[in-house]
C-alpha positions as CSV (number, residue, x, y, z in Angstrom):
1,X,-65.7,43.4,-13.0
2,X,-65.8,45.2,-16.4
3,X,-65.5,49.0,-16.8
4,X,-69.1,50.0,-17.1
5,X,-67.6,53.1,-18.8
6,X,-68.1,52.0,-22.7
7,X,-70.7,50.1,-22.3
8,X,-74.1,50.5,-24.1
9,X,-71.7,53.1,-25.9
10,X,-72.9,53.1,-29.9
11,X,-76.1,51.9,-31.8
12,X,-73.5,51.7,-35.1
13,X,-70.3,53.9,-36.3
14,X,-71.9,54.2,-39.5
15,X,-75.4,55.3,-38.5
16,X,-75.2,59.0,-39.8
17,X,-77.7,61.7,-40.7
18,X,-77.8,63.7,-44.1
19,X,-77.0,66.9,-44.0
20,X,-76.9,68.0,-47.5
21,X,-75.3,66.9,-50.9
22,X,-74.6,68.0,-54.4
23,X,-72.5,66.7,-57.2
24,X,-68.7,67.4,-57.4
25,X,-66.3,67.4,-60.0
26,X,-63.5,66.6,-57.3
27,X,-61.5,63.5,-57.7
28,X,-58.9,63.1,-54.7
29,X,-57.5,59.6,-54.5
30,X,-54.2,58.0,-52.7
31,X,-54.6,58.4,-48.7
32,X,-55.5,60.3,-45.8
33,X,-55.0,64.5,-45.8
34,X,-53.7,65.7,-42.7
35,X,-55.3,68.7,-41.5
36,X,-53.8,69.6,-37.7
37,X,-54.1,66.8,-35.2
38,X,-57.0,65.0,-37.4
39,X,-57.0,63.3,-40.6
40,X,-60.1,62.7,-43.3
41,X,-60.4,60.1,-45.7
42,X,-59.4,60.9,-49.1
43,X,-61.5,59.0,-51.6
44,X,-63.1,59.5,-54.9
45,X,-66.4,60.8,-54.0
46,X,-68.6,61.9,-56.4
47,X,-71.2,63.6,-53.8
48,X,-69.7,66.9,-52.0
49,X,-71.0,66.9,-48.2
50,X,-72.3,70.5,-47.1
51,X,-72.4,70.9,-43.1
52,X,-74.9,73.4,-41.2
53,X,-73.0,73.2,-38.6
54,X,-68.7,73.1,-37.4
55,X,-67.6,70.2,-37.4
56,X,-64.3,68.9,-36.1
57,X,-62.5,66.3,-37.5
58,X,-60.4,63.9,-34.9
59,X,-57.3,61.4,-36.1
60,X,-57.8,58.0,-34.6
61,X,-54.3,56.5,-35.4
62,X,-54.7,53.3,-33.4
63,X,-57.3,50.8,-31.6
64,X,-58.9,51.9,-28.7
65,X,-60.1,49.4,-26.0
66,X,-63.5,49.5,-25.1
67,X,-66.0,47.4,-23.3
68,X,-68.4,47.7,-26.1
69,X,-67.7,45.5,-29.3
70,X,-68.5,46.6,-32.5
71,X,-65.9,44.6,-35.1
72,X,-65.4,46.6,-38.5
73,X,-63.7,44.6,-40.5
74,X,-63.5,47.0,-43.8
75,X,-63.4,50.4,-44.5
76,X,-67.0,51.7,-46.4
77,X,-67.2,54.4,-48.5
78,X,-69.0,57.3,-46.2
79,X,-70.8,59.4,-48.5
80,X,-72.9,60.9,-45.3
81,X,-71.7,62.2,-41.8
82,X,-73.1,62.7,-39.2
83,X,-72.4,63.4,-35.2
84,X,-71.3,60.5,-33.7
85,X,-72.2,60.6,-29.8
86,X,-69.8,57.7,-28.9
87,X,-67.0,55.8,-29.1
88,X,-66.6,52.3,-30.1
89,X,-64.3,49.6,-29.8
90,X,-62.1,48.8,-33.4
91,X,-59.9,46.2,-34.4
92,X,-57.3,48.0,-36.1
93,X,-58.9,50.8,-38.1
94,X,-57.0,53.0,-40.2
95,X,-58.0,56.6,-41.8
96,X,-61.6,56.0,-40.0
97,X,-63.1,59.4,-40.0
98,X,-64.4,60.4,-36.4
99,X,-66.6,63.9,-37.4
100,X,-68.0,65.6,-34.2
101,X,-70.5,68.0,-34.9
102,X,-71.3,70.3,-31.5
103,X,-74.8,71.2,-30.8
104,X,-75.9,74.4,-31.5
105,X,-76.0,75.2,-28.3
106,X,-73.0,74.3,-26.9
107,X,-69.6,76.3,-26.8
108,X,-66.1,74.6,-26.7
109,X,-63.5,75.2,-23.9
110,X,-61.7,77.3,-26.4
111,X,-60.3,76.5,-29.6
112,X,-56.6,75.3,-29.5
113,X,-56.8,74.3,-25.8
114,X,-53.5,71.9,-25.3
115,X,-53.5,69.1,-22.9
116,X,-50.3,67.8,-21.7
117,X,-48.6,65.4,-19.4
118,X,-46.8,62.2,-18.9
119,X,-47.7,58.3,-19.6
120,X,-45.5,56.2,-17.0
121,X,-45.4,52.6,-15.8
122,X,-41.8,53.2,-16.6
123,X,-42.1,56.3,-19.2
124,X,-44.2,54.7,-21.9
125,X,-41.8,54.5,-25.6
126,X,-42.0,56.9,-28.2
127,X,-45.0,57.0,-30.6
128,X,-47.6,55.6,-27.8
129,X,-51.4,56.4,-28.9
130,X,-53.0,59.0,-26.6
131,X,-56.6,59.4,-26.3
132,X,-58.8,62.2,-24.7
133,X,-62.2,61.3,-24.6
134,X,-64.8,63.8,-22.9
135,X,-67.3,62.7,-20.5
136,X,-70.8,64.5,-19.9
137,X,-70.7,66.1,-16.8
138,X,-70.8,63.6,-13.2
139,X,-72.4,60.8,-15.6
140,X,-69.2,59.4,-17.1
141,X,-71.1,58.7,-20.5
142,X,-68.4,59.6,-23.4
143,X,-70.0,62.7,-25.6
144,X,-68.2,61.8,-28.9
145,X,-65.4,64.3,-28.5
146,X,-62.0,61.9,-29.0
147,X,-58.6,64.1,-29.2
148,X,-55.6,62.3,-29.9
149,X,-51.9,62.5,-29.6
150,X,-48.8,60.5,-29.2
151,X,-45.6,60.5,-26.3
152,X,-42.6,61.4,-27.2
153,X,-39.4,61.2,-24.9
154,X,-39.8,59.8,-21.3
155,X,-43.3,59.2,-22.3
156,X,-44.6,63.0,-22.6
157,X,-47.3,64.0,-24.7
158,X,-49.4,66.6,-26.2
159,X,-52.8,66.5,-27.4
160,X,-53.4,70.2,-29.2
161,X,-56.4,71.8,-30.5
162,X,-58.8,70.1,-27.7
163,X,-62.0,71.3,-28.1
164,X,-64.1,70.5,-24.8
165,X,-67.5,71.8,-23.2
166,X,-67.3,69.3,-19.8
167,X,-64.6,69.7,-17.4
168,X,-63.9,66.2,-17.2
169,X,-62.2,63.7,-19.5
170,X,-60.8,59.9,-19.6
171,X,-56.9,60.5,-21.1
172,X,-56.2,56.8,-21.9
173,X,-52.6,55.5,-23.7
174,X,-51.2,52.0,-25.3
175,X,-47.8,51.4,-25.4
176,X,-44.5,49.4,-24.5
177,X,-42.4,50.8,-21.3
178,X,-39.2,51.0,-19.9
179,X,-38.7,48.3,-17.1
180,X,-37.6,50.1,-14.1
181,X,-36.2,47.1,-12.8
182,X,-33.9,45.9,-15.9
183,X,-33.8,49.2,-17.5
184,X,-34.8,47.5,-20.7
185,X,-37.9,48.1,-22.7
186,X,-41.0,46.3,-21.9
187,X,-41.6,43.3,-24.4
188,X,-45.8,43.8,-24.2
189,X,-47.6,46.7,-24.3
190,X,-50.4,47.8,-21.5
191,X,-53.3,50.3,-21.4
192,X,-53.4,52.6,-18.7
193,X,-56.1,55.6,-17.6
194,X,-57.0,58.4,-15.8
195,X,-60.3,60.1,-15.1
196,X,-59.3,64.0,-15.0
197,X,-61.1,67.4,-14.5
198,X,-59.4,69.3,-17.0
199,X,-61.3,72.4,-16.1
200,X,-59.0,74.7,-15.0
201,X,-55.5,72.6,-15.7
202,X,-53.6,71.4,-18.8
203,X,-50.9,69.0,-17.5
204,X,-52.9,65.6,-16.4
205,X,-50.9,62.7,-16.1
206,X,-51.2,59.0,-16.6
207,X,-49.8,56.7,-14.3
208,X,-49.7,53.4,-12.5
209,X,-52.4,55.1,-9.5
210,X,-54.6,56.4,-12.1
211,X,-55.3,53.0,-13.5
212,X,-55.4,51.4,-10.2
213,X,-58.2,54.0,-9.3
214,X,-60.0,53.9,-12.1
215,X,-62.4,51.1,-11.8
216,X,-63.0,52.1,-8.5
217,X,-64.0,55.4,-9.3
218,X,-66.4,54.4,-11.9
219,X,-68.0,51.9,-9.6
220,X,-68.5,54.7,-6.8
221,X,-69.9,57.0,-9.7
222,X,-72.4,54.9,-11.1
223,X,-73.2,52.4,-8.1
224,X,-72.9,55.2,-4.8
225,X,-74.4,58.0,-7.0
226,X,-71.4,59.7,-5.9
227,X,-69.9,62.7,-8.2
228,X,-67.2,62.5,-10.3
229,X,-65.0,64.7,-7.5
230,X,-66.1,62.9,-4.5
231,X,-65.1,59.2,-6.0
232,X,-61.6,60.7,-7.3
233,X,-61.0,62.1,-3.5
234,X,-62.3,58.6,-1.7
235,X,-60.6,55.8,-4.6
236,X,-57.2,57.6,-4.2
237,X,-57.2,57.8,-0.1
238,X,-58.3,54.1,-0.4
239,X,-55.6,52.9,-2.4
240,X,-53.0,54.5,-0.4
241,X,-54.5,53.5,2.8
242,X,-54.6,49.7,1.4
243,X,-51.0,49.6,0.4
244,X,-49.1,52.4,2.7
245,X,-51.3,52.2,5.3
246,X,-51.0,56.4,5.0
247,X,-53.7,58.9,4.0
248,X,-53.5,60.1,0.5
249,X,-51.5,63.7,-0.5
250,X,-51.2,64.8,-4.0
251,X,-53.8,63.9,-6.8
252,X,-52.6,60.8,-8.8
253,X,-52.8,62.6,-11.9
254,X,-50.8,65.1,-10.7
255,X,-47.5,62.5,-9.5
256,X,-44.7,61.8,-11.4
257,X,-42.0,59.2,-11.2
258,X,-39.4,61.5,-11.6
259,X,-41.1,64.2,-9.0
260,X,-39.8,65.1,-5.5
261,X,-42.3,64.9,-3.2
262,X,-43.2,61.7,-0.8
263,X,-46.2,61.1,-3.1
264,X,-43.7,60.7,-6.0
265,X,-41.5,58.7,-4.3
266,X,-44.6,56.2,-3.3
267,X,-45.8,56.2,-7.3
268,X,-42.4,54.8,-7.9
269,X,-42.1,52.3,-5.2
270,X,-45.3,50.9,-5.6
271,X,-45.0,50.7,-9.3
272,X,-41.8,48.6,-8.5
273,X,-43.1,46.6,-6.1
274,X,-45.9,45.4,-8.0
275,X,-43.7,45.0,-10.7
276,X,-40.6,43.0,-8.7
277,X,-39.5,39.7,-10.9
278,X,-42.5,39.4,-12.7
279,X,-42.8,38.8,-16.6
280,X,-44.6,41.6,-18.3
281,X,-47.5,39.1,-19.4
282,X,-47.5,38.4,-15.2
283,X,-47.1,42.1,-14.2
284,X,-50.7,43.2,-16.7
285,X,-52.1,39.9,-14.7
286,X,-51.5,41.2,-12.1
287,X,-52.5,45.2,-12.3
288,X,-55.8,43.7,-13.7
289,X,-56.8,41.6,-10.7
290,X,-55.4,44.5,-8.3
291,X,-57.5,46.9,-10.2
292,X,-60.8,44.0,-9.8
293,X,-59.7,43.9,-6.3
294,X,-60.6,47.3,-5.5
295,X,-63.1,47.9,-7.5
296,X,-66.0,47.3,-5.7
297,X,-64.7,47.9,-1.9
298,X,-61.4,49.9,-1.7
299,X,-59.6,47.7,-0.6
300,X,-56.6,45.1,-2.1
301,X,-57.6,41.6,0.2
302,X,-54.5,39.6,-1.7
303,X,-52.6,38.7,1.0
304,X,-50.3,36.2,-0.5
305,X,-49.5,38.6,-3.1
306,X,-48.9,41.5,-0.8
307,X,-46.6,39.0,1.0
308,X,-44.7,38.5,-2.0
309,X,-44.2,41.7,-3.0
310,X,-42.8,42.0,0.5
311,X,-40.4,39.5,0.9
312,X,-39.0,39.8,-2.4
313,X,-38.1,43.6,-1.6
314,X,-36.8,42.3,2.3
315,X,-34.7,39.6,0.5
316,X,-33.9,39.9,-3.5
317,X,-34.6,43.3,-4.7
318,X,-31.5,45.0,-5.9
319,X,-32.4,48.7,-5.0
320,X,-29.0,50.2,-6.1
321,X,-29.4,48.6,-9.6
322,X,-33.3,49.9,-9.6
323,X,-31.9,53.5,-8.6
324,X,-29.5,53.7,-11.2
325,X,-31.3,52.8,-14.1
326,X,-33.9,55.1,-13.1
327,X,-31.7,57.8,-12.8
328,X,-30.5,56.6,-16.5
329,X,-34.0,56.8,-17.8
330,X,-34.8,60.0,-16.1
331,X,-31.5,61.8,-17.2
332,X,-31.2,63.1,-13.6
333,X,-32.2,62.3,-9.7
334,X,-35.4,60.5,-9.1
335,X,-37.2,60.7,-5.0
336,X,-36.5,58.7,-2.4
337,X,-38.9,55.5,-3.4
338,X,-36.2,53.0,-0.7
339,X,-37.8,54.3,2.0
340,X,-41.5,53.8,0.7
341,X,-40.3,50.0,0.0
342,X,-38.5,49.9,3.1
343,X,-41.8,51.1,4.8
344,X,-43.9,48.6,3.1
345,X,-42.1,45.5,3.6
346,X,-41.1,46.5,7.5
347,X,-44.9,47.5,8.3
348,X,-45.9,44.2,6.5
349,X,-43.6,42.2,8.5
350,X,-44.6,43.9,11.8
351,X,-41.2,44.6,12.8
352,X,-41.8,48.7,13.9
353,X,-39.0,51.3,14.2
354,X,-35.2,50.9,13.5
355,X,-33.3,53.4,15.5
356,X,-30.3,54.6,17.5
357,X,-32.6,53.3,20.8
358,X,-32.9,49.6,19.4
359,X,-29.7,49.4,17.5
360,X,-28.8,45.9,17.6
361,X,-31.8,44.2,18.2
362,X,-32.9,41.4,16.7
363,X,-36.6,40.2,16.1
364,X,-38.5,37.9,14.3
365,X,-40.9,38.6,11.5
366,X,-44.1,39.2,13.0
367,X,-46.4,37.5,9.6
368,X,-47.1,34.3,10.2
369,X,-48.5,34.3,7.4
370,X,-45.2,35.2,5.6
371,X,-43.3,31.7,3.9
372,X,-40.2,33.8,6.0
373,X,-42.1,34.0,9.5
374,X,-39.2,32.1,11.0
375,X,-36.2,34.9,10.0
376,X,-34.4,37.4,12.2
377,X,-34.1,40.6,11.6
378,X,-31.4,42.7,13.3
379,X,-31.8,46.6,13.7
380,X,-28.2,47.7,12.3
381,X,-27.9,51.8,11.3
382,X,-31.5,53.0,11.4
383,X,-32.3,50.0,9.2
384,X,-33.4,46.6,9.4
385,X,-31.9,43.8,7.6
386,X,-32.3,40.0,7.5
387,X,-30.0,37.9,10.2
388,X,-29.7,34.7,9.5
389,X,-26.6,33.7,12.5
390,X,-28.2,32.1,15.5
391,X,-28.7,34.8,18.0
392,X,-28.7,31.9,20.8
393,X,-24.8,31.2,19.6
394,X,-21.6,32.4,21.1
395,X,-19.8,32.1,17.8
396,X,-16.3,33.0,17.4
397,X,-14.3,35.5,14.9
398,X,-12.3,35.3,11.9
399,X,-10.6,37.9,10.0
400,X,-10.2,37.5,6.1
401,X,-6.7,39.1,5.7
402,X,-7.0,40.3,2.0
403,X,-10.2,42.3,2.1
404,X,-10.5,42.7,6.2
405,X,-14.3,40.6,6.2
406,X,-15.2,39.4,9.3
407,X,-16.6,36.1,9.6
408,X,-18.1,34.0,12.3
409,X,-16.7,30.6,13.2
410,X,-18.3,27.7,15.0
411,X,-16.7,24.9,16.5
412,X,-18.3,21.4,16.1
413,X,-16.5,18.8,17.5
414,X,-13.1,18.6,16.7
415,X,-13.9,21.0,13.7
416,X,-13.8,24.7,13.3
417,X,-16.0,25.7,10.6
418,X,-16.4,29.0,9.1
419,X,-20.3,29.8,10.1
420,X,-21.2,32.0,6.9
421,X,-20.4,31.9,3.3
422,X,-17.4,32.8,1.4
423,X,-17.6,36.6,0.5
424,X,-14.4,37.4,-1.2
425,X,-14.5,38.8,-4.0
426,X,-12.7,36.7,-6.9
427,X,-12.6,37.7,-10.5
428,X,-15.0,35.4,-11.4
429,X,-17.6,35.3,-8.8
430,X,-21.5,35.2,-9.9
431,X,-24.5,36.1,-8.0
432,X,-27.6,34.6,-8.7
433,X,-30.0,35.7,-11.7
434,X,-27.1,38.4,-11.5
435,X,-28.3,40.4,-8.6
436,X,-26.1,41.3,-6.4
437,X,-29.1,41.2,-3.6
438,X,-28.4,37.4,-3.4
439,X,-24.7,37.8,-3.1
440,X,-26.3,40.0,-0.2
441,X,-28.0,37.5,1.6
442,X,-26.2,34.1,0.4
443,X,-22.8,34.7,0.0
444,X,-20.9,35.0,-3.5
445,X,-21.2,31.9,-5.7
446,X,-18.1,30.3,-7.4
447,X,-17.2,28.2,-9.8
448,X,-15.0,25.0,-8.1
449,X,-11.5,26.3,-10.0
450,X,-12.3,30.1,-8.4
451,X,-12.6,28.9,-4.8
452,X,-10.1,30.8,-2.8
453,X,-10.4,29.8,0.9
454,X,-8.7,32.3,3.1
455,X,-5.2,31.0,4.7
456,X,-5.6,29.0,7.5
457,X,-8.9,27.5,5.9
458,X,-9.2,25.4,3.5
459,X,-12.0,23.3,1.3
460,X,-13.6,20.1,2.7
461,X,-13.2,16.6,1.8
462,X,-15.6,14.5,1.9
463,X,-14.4,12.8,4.8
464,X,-15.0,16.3,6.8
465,X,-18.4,16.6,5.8
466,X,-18.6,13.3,6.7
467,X,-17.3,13.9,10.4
468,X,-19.7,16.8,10.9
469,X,-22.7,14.9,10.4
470,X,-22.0,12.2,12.6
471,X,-20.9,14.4,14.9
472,X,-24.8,16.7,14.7
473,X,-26.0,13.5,14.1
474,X,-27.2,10.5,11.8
475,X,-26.3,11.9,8.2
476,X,-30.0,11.1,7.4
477,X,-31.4,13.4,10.5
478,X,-28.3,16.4,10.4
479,X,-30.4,19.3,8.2
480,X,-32.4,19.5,10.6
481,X,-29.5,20.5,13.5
482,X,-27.4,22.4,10.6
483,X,-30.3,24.6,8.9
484,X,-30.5,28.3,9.8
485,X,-33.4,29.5,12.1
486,X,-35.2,31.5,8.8
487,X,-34.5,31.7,5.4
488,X,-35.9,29.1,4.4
489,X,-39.3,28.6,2.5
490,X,-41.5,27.1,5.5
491,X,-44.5,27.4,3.0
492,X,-42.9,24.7,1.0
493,X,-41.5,23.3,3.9
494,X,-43.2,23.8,7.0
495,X,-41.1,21.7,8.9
496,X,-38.5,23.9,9.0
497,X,-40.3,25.8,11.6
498,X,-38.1,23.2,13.9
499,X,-35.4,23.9,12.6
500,X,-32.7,24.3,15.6
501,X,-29.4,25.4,14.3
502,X,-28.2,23.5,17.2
503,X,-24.4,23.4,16.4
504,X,-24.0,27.4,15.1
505,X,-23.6,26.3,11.4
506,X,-26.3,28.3,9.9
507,X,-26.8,26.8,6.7
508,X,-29.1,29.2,4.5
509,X,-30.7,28.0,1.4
510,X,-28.7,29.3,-1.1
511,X,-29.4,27.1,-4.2
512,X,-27.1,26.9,-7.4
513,X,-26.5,28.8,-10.5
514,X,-27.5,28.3,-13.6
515,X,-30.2,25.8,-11.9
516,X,-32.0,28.3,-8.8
517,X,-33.6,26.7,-6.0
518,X,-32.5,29.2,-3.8
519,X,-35.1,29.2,-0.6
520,X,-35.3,24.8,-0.9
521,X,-31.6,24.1,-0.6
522,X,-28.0,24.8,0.2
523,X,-25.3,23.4,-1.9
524,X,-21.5,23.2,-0.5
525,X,-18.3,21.9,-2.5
526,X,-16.1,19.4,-1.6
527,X,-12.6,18.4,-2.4
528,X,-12.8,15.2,-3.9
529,X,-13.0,15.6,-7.5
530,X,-14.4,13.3,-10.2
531,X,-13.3,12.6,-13.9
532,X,-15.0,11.0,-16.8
533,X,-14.7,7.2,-17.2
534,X,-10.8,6.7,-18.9
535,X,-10.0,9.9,-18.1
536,X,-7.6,11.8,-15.6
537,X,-8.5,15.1,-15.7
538,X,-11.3,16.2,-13.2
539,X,-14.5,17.3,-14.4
540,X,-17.0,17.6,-11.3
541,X,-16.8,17.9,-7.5
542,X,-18.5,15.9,-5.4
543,X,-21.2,18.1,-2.8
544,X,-23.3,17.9,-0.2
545,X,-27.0,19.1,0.0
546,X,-28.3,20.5,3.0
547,X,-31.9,19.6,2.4
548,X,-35.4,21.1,3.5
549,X,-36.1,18.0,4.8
550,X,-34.1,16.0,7.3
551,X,-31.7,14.3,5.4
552,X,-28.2,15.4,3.8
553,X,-27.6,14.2,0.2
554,X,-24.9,13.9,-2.0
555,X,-24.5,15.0,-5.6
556,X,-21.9,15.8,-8.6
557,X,-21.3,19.3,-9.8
558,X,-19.8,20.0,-13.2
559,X,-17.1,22.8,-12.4
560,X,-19.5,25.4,-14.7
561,X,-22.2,25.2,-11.9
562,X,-21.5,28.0,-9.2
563,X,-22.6,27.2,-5.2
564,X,-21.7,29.0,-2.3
565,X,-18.8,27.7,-0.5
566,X,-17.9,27.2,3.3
567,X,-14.3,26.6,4.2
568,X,-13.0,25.0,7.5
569,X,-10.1,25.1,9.8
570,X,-7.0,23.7,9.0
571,X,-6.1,20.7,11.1
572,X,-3.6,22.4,13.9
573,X,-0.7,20.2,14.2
């Protein structure tokens, strides 16, 4: 649904009343005059305008999104001005002159009044527009009265010399962000809002809450007949009821990324979440349907989204890396947003309390609706984390002897295989899309001339692969025996809810770098190599594909592609 807010906003920018005029001998060309925070045209007039009344002159630097359309595609000569009682929507208007005359009757806040704050999806860039527009008291009709400013660092800004007779406003800024994610700036910009009394306060900040309450607030304003206060109270409680499942603390406008409290720390972690791998085209697609979502009942009803936000913090999200660069940005510490992700994703996957009571339990995601319903999880130091071994198995032990890992073995046949993926940590080892989360889950990836199997192991031939799936079963029916119990994407797949792990191997769908497909398959090396046709020196390995259907296939790797590797046994003599 659209913002009601501008609507029905201006009968025409240039429709102005006469005051007064006279002739004037006065020729000023070349620009705009700065005068303060505002700016007037500077033309060759030959009329001098005479006012009654004050009249306060606002800078409008940059386009302002609006619901109402009014397209001015030149700049007129203005030879009269008159009070302008709304805003309109521009496309890219420079040097307009905004003149705001006050009624007669009316007194401003106070002359020089400063409003301050911070603009954060990540802190928004240097030079973002900021807008303060007041509102008429519990009507949320804009009076005409448009302050501006612009951030500076971390996305802080100042708007001086606002002049205001209601106590509440709508701040609104444009501009890029830093990623909190990549640490990099955003390569889009977004618009985000707040509806603030600015009564008895000048610090009001914009932030990723504030724009997901805003729609709401305007619907319960001007569809509930409820006051400006009472929507604020009731959006915010929603929106952190819908998402936490907790009642609301602090004001939004009052939270900051870089805070300390709990309500700081779930500013952040929502922020991220929504955020997670997501384009920034995808990530404004995606605050705008949230924000339609709510609008209307309080409540985000997306569960498939919700889902995903979840499982890509339970399984890919690099939180380290995220802490870091926030710390970067904020030039210090930041609050403890893990634990309002961790909260999220274990509350949306049912799985309750981690503690020193239940330490080493192991339970299943409780979502069905989850493409991960089938994973483990085990509780392991207060935390839960995903286990992808078969907890049905009596696997044996192995002990890496140049880095102490400890991996589990399971005998198949007349093979010992190792029963997780390599972890040791070569030179040139890769994660995949460089996040060390899937070395996490997976295993590390290598390039074939970087395998390093640990003594007393070694990689398998063909002819070993071979053996183990005649020995599970057919070669066309094995994945199903060899596949882990969870990890893989049963929404794709849904047979894999069968999947059996019958014979301990616990394959987990690692896919391949450069190519993904990480959830679909899992790609092991052999040690039969392959050269080019009249040549001797070997190009590619030859590897298996542990499908998410039934069959096993076979395929050639050039040595540049990286896949997770399991070793075996050496033969005993």
């Amino acid at each position: 649904m659209k913002s009601p807010i501008f609507s029905g906003l201006v009968l025409g920018i240039f429709a102005f009343s006469l005051f007064a005029c006279s002739e004037d001998s006065t020729n000023n060309a070349g620009g705009a005059v700065d005068v303060g925070n505002s700016i007037a045209t500077d033309t060759t007039a030959k009329d001098t305008i005479f006012l009654k009344d004050t009249i306060t002159v606002i800078k409008q630097d940059t386009v302002v999104k609006q619901d109402t359309i009014v397209k001015q595609d030149t700049i007129m000569k203005q030879d009269t001005i008159v009070k302008q009682d709304t805003i309109v929507k521009k496309d890219t208007i420079i040097d307009t002159v905004i003149v705001q005359k006050p009624d007669s009757n009316e007194t401003p806040k106070e002359d020089g009044s400063t409003i301050s704050g911070v603009v954060q999806k990540g802190p928004f860039l240097t030079g973002s527009s900021v807008y303060a527009f007041e509102l008429d008291d519990e009507k949320l009709l804009q009076t005409g009265r448009a302050f501006h400013g612009k951030t500076t660092s971390n996305g802080q800004f100042k708007i001086a010399n606002a002049s205001f007779t209601s106590k509440y406003a709508i701040l609104e800024a444009t501009g890029y962000f830093i990623n909190e994610i990549t640490g990099k700036e955003s390569d889009g910009q977004i618009t985000m809002r707040t509806i603030a009394d600015i009564s008895d306060k000048e610090m009001v900040n914009i932030n990723f809450l504030t724009q997901l309450a805003y729609d709401r607030i305007s619907y319960l304003v001007l569809n509930k007949e409820m006051s400006i206060d009472q929507a604020k109270q009731q959006a915010e409680a929603e929106i952190i009821k819908t998402f936490f499942g907790t009642n609301a603390g602090e004001n939004f406008e009052n939270l900051n990324i870089f805070g300390s409290s709990e309500d700081d720390a779930k500013l952040l972690a929502l922020s991220i979440l929504i955020l997670s791998d997501k384009s920034d085209a995808k990530f404004s697609k995606t605050l705008a349907e949230i924000s339609e979502d709510i609008e209307t009942d309080g409540s985000y009803d997306d569960e498939k989204t919700k889902l995903s936000m979840a499982e890509y913090a339970a399984f890919y999200m690099d939180i380290k890396s995220i802490r870091k660069n926030v710390e970067k940005i904020a030039g210090g510490s930041v609050p403890d947003f893990e634990k309002a992700i961790y909260d999220y994703w274990t509350n949306t996957f049912g799985l309750g309390l981690c503690t020193a009571e239940n330490e080493g339990e192991i339970k299943k995601n409780q979502n069905e609706k989850s493409a991960y319903s089938t994973t483990n999880f085990i509780c392991k130091n207060n935390i839960w984390e995903p286990y992808y071994l078969n907890p049905a198995c009596d696997y044996g032990t192995f002990v890496d002897e140049r880095d102490g890992k400890v991996y589990h073995t399971t005998k198949i046949g007349n093979q010992t295989w190792m029963a997780e993926n390599l972890r040791y940590a070569a030179d040139t080892y890769k994660c995949q899309n460089d996040n060390k989360a899937y070395c996490e889950k997976y295993g590390f990836y290598y390039t074939y001339e970087n395998i390093a199997c640990p003594a007393g192991y070694h990689i398998p031939s063909i002819a070993e692969w071979d053996e183990l799936f005649n020995t599970v079963s057919e070669p066309d029916l094995a994945a199903n025996d060899l596949r882990a119990i969870g990890g893989w994407n049963i929404n794709k797949h849904p047979g894999n809810k069968k999947d059996q792990d019958a014979f301990c191997f616990s394959a987990i769908p690692a896919g391949v770098i450069p190519y993904g497909d990480e959830g679909n398959t899992a790609y092991y090396p052999s040690a039969d190599l392959l050269s080019r046709a009249g040549e001797t020196t070997p190009v590619a390995s030859r590897n298996i594909v542990i499908t998410a259907a039934k069959d096993i296939r076979y395929s050639n790797m050039f040595f540049s592609v990286a896949t997770p590797v399991r070793c075996i046994k050496d033969t005993e003599e």
